[in-house]
VOGU-3710 file (C-alpha; in Angstrom, 3 decimals, decimal comma):
1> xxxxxxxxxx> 12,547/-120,293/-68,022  13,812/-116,691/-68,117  13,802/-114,589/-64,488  13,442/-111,228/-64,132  16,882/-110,985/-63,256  18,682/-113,538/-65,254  21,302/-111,546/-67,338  22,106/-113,172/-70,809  25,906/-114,668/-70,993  27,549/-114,759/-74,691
11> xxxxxxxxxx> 30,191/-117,629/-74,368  33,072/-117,725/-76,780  34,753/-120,986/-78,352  38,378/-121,421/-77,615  39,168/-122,852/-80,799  42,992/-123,484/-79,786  42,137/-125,670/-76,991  39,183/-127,122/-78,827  37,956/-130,506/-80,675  35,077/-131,137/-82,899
21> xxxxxxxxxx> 35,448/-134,551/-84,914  33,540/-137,346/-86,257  33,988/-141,237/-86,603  32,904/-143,802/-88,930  34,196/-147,103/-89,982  35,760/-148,565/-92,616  35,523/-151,599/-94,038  34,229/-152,213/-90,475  37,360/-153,683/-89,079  39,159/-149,722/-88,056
31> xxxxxxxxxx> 37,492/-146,074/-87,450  38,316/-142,541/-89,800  38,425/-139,599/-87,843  37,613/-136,563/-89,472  36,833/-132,885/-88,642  35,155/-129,444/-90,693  37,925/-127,018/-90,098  35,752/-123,869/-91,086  32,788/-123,588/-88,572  31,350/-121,136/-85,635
41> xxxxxxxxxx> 29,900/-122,140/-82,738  27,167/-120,089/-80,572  26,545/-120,087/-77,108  24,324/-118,160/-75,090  22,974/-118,720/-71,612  21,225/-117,170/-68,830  24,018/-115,839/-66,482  26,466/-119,146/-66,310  23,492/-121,795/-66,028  24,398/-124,100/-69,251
51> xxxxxxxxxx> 21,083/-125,919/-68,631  19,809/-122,443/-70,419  22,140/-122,821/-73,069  20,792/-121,804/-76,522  23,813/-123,108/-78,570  24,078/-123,366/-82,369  27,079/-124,928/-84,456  27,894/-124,425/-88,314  29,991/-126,153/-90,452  31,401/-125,872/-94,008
61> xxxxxxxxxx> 30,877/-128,829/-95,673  33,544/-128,060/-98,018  36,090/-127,911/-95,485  35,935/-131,641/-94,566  39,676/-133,197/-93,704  39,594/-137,152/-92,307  43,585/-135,962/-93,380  43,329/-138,082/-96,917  42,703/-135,438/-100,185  40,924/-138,611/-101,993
71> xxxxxxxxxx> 38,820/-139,151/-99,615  38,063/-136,134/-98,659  37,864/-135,040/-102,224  34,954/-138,279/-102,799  33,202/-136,380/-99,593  32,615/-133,398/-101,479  30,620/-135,480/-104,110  27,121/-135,977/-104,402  27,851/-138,817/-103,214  28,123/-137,418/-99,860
81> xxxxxxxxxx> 27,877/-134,040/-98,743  27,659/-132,072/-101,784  28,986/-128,792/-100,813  27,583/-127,226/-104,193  24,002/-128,288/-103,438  24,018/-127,855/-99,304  27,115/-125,947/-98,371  26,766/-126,290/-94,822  25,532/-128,479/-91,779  23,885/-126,878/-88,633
91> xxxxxxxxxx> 23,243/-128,002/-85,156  20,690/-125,953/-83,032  20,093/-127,179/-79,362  16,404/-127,097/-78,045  17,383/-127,881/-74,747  20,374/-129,307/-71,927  19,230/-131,189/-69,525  21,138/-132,129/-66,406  21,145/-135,243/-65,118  23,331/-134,951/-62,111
101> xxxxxxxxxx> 26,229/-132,306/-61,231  28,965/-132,549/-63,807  26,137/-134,845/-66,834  24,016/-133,411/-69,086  21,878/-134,700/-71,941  22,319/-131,884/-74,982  19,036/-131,818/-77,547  19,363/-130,049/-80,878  17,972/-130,558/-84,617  21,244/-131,592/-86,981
111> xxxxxxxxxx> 20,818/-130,468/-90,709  22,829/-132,357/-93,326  21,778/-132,204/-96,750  18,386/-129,890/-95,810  17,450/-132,898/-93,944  16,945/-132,196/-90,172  16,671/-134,576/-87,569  16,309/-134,201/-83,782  19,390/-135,405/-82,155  20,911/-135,926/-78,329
121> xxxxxxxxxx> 24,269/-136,191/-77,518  25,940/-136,996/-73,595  27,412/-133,999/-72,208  30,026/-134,051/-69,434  30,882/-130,809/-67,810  34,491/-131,216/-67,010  35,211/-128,476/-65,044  35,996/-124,447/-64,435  39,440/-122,584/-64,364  40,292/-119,234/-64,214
131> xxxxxxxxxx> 43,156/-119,143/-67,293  46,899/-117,556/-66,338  45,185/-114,157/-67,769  41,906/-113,661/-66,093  39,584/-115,035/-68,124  37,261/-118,230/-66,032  36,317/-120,806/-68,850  34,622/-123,912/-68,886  35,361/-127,177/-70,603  32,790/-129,499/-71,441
141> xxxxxxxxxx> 32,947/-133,419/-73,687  29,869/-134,227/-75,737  29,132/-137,595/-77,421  26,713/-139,186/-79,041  26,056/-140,945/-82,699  23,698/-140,547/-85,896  22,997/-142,761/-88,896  24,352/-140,650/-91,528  21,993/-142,363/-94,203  18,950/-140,929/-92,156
151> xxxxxxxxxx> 21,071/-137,940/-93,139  20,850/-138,600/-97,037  24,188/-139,901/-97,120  23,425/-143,179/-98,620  26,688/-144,277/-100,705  28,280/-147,507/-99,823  29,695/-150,233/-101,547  29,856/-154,255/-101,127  33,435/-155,617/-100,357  34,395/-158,516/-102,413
161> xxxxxxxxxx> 34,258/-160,766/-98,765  30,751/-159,180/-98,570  31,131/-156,665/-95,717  30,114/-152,545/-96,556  33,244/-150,152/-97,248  31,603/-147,712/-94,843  29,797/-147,866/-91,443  26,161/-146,125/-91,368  27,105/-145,233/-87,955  29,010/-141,888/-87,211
171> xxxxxxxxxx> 29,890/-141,133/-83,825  30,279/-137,440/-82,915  32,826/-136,288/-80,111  33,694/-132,818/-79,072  36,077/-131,392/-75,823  35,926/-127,755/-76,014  36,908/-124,914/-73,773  34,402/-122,037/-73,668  35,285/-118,677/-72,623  32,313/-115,352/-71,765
181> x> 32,859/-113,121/-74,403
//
């Protein structure tokens, strides 16, 4: 709800002090961590109430690193994300919602592969600093998960023992500083 005198507050991300990563398993017995090292994040709220927050993330697809070129390079297939076909993946929050002083429940729509799907994710407002040169920024955690085959990305094979190569479940997990801009 806007008020008549609620300012608008552009927030930058501090990408230095910053993590955006995903999880999935493999072979189901240990976890790949990967990240999209080209992406911009938006944030805009009224004055410094992040329960206002209109934020919006996007990614290139093509700049996937889990930190192994085959894998990544078997990513960038069809058989994943297709960077060709749907270049990038977007997150656009519909709404933050506090729960108590320092949680927050963050709603968006995800789009991977032109396939959007409302999402939620745990947010944990970890604090506010004023930095050694002025500038007061806030650091926040968000978590949650998605079923990247709701997603369109369907691949998997059968191990020999019978288990699946790779987990349908992807957990998301972000700690990033943001700074007004």
């Amino acid at each position: 709800m806007t008020t008549a005198n609620a300012t608008t507050t552009k927030w930058g991300l501090d990408k230095a002090h910053s993590e955006i990563q995903f999880k999935a398993k493999h072979m189901m017995i240990t976890t790949i961590t990967g990240e999209f090292k080209n992406y911009e994040v938006s944030i805009e709220t009224e004055d410094d109430d992040f329960t206002t927050a209109q934020i919006s993330y996007t990614a290139e697809v093509a700049s996937i690193d889990t930190g192994n070129e085959q894998r990544d390079g078997h990513l960038r297939t069809n058989d994943f994300f297709s960077p060709e076909q749907f270049p990038e993946l977007t997150f656009v929050s519909t709404g933050m919602v506090k729960k108590s002083d320092d949680h927050y429940i963050l709603n968006g729509n995800l789009t991977i592969r032109d396939i959007t799907k409302s999402v939620s994710f745990e947010t944990k407002f970890e604090g506010k600093v004023l930095d050694p040169w002025g500038n007061t920024k806030y650091g926040f955690t968000i978590n949650g998960k998605i079923n990247r085959k709701d997603f369109g990305l369907n691949w998997n094979v059968i191990t020999e023992a019978g288990g699946i190569l790779v987990g349908e479940e992807v957990k998301i997990n972000a700690s990033i500083q943001v700074v007004k801009v």
